[in-house]
C-alpha positions as CSV (number, residue, x, y, z in Angstrom):
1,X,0.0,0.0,0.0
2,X,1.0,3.5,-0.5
3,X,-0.5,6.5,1.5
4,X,0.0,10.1,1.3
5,X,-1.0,11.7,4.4
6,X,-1.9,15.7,4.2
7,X,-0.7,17.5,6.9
8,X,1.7,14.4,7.6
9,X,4.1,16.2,9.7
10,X,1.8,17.8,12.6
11,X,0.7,16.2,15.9
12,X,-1.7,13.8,14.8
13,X,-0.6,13.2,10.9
14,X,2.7,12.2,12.4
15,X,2.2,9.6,14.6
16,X,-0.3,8.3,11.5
17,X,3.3,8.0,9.6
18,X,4.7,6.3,12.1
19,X,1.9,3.9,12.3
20,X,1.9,3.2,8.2
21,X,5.6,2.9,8.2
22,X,5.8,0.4,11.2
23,X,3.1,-1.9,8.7
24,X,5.7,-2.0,6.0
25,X,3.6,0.4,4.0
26,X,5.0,3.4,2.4
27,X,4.0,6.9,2.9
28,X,4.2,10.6,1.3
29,X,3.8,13.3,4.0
30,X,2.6,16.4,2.4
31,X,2.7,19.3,4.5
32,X,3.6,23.3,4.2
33,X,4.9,23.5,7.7
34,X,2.5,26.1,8.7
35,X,1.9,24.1,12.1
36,X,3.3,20.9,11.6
37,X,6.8,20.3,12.3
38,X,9.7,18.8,10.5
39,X,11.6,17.7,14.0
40,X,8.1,15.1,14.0
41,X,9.3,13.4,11.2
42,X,12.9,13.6,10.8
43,X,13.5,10.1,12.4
44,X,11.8,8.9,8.7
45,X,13.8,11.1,6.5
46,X,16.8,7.7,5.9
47,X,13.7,5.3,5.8
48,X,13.1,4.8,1.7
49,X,9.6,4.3,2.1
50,X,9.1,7.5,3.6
51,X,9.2,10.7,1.3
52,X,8.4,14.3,2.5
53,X,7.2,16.7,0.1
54,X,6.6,20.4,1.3
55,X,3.5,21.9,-0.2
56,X,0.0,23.4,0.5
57,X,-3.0,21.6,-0.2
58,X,-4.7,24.3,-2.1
59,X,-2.0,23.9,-4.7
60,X,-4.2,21.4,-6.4
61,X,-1.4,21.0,-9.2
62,X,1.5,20.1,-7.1
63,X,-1.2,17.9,-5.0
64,X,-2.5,16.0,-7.9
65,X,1.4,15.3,-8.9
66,X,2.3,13.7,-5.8
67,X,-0.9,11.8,-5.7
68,X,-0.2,9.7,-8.8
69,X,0.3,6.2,-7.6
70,X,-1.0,6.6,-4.2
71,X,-3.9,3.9,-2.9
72,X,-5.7,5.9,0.3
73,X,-5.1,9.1,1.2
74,X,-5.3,10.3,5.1
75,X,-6.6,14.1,4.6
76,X,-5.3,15.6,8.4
77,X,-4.3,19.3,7.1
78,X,-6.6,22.1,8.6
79,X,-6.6,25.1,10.4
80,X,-6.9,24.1,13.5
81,X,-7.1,27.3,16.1
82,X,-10.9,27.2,16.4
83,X,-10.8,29.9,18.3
84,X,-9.5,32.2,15.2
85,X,-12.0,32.2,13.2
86,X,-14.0,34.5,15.1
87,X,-11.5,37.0,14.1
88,X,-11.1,35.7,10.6
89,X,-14.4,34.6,9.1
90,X,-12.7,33.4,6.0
91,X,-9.3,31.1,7.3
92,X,-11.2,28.2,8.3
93,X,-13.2,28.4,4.8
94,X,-10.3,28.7,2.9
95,X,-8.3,26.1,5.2
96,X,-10.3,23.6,5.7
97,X,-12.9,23.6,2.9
98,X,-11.3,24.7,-0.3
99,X,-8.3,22.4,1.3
100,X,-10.7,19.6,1.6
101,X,-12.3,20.3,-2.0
102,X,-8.9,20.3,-3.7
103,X,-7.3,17.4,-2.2
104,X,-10.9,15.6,-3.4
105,X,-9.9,17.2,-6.9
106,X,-6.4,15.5,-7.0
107,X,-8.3,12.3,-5.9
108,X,-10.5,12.2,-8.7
109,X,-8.2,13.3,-11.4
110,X,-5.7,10.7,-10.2
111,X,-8.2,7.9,-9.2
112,X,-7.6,7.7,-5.8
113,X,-10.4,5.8,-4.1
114,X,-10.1,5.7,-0.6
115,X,-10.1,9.0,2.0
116,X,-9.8,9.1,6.2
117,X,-11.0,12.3,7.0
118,X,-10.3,14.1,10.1
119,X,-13.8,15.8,11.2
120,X,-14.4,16.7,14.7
121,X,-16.8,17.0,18.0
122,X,-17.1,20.1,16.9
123,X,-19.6,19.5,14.7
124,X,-21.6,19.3,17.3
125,X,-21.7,22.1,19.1
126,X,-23.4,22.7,22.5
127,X,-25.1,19.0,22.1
128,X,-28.1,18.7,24.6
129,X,-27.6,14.4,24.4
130,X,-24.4,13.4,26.3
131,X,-22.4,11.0,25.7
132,X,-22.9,12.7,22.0
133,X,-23.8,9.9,19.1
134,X,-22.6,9.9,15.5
135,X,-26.7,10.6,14.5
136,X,-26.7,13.4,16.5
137,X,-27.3,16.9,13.7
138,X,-25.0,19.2,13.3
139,X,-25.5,22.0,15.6
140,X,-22.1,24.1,15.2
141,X,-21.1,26.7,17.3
142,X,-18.0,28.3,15.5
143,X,-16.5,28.3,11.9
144,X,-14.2,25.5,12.2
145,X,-17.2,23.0,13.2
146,X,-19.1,24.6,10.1
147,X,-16.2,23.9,7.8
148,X,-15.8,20.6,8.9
149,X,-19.2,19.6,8.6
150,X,-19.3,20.8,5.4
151,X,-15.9,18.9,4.8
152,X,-18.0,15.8,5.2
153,X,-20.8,16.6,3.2
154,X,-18.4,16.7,0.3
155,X,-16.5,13.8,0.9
156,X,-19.7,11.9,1.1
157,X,-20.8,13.5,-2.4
158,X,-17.3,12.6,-4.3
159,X,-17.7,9.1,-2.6
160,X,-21.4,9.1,-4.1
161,X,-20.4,10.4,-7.8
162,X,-17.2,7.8,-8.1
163,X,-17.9,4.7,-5.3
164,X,-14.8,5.7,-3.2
165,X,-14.5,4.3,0.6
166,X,-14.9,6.5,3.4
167,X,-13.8,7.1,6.8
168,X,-14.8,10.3,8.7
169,X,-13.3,10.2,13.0
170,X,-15.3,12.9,14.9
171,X,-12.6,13.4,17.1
172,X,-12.5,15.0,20.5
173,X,-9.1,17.1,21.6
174,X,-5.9,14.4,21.0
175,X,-3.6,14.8,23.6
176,X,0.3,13.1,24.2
177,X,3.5,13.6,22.5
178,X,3.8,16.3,19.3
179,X,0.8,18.2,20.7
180,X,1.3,22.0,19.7
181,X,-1.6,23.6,20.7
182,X,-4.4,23.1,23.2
183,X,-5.2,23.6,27.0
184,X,-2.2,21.8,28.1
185,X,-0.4,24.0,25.5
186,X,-1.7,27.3,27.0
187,X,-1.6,26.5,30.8
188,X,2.2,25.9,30.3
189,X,2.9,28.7,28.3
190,X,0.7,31.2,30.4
191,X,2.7,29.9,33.7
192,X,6.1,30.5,31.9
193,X,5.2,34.1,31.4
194,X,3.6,34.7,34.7
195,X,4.7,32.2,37.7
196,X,1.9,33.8,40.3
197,X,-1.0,34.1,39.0
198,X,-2.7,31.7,36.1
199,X,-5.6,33.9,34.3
200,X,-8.3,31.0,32.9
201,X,-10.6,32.3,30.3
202,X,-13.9,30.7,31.5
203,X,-15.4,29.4,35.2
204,X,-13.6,26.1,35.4
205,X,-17.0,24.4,35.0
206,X,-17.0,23.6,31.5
207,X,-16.5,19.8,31.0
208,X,-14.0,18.4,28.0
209,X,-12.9,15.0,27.0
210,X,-9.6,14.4,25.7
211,X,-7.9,11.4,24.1
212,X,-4.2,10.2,24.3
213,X,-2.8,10.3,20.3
214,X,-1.7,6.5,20.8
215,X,-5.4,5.4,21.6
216,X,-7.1,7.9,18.7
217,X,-4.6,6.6,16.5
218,X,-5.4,3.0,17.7
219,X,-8.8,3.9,17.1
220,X,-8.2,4.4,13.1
221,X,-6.4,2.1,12.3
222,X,-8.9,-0.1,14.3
223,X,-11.7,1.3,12.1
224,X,-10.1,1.4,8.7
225,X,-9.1,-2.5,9.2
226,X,-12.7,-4.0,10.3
227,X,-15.4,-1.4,9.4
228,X,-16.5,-2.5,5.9
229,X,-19.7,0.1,4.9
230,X,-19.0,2.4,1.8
231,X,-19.1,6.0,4.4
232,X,-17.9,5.0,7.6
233,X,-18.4,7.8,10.7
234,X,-16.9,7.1,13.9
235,X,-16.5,9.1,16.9
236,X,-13.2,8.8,19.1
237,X,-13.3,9.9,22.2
238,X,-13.6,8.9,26.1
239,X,-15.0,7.8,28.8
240,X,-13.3,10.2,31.2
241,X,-14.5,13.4,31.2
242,X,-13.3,16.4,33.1
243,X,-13.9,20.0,34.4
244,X,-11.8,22.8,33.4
245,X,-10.9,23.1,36.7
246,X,-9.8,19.4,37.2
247,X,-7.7,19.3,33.7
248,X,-5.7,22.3,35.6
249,X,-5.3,21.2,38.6
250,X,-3.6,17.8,37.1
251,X,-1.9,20.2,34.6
252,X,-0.1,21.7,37.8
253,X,0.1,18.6,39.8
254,X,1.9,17.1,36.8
255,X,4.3,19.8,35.8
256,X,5.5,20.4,39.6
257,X,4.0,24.2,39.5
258,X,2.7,26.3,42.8
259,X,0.2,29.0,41.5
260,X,-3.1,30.8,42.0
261,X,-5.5,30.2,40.0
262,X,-7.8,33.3,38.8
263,X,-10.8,32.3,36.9
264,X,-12.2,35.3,34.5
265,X,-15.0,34.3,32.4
266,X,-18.1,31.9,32.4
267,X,-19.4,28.7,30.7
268,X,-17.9,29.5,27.7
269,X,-13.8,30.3,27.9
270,X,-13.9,32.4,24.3
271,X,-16.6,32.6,21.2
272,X,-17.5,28.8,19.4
273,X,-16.1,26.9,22.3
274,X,-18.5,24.1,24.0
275,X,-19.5,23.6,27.2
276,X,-19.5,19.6,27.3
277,X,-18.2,17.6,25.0
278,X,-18.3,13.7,25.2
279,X,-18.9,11.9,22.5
280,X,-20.6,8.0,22.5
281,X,-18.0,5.5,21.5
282,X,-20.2,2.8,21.6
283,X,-19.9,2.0,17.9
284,X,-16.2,2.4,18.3
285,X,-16.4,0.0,20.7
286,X,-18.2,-3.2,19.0
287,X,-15.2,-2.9,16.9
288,X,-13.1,-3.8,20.2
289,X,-11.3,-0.5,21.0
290,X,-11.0,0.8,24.3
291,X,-8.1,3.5,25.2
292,X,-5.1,2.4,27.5
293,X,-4.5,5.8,29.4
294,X,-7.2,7.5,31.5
295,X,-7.9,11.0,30.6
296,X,-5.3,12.0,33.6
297,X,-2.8,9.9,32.4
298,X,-2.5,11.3,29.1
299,X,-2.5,14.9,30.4
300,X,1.1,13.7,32.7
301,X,2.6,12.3,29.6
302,X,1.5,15.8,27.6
303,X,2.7,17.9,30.5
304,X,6.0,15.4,30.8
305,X,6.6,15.8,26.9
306,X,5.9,19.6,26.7
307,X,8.6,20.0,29.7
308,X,11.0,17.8,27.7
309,X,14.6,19.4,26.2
310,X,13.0,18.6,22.8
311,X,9.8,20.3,23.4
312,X,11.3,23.7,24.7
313,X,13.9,23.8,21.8
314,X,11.2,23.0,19.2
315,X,8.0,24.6,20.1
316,X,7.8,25.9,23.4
317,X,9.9,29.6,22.9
């Protein structure tokens, strides 16, 4: 099999990598380094089924060149800061949909037939049903969740028009090793700039759900090997959920830190976030998944990896 994984070389494409290459498989990481890094996959650079190629994904000509050959492509390049668009009304349009649209292009043109997709809880928004299942409509409370909804609504119409195989992960916030952005992210980097007094954007009441990368990426794999339908939707997520206020405090237990904390806002930390997100993985689950680490767990090995050498020479300035 070969695979070309978009966005190949950021938190979550990476570790995909690593799982292809560890099959035997071989992979093309395309990526323009916007967020992803090239320290994530320079341990692949000697391996000769591994190739990098640095390029955007709306550059549907360069795309559809590298795509010649490949068998399934893992489309994980977005703009992720959900928070941003806000601000920017047209970035997660432009980043996520017209992304999505022309890596579907370069699928079609080059007959590429299988697509992973990575969608998100977001599509939810402030979901009234908890834990939240796949058939629940898409109630989206910021631009990203729009655009990734409607990511998935042309993914399902490409698969329609030429019989391609589908699989769309709803996923909740990954978490472990690689992650560059996030709570965990912006606990650390707030205490590094002030060491008294932590400023928290919402109540600490909000309740989140998180999953450690190895177990989402378990979780894939797990789907793309056994689930056999022609548009296959799974959400990965948790069992564990926590408050705001607990994912702190085992943010500061974990990284040794002595602060105050100073809660500013309400249920909502910024503009599109979501009170409560858990998603049902009982579907997930009949396919005989179940994550390793607790929710707690993989917040000390995030917290331990963000602390390492690597971390503060890389991404942590």
């Amino acid at each position: 099999m070969k695979y070309l994984v978009t966005g190949g070389a950021g938190f979550i494409g990476s570790h995909i990598v690593d799982e292809i290459l560890k099959g035997g498989d071989k992979v093309i990481v395309y990526d323009n380094l916007s967020t992803g890094r090239k320290l994530f996959v320079k341990h692949n650079l000697s391996n000769k089924r591994f190739k990098l190629v640095i390029g955007d994904v709306l550059n549907t000509k360069k795309l559809t060149r590298e795509m010649k050959g490949i068998d399934f492509v893992l489309h994980m390049a977005a703009h992720a800061d959900v928070r941003e668009g806000f601000k920017d009304h047209s970035i997660d349009h432009v980043q996520n949909l017209e992304g999505t649209q022309s890596v579907l292009e370069a699928m079609y043109k080059t007959g590429v037939k299988k697509i992973a997709f990575a969608s998100t809880s977001s599509v939810y928004g402030d979901a009234k049903v908890h834990p939240t299942p796949e058939d629940y409509p898409f109630e989206s409370t910021s631009l990203y969740g729009a655009t990734k909804a409607a990511c998935e609504s042309y993914i399902q119409t490409y698969a329609s028009y030429y019989g391609w195989k589908v699989y769309i992960f709803r996923f909740v916030s990954f978490i472990g090793e690689r992650y560059t952005h996030g709570i965990i992210f912006d606990i650390l980097k707030k205490v590094k700039k002030n060491k008294k007094v932590l400023e928290l954007l919402s109540d600490g009441t909000p309740k989140k759900s998180s999953v450690y990368v190895g177990d989402g990426i378990d979780a894939m794999f797990k789907v793309i090997d056994l689930s056999k339908e022609q548009i296959n939707i799974y959400n990965i997520g948790h069992d564990d959920i926590l408050t705001v206020d607990q994912i702190v405090d085992t943010i500061i237990e974990a990284g040794n830190i002595k602060i105050k904390k100073k809660y500013l806002g309400g249920k909502k930390g910024w503009m599109g976030d979501n009170n409560f997100v858990h998603l049902d993985n009982s579907k997930l689950k009949k396919l005989g998944w179940k994550p390793k680490l607790s929710f707690k767990q993989g917040i000390k090995k995030t917290v331990e990896y963000l602390q390492s050498e690597e971390s503060k020479n890389s991404l942590f300035r």
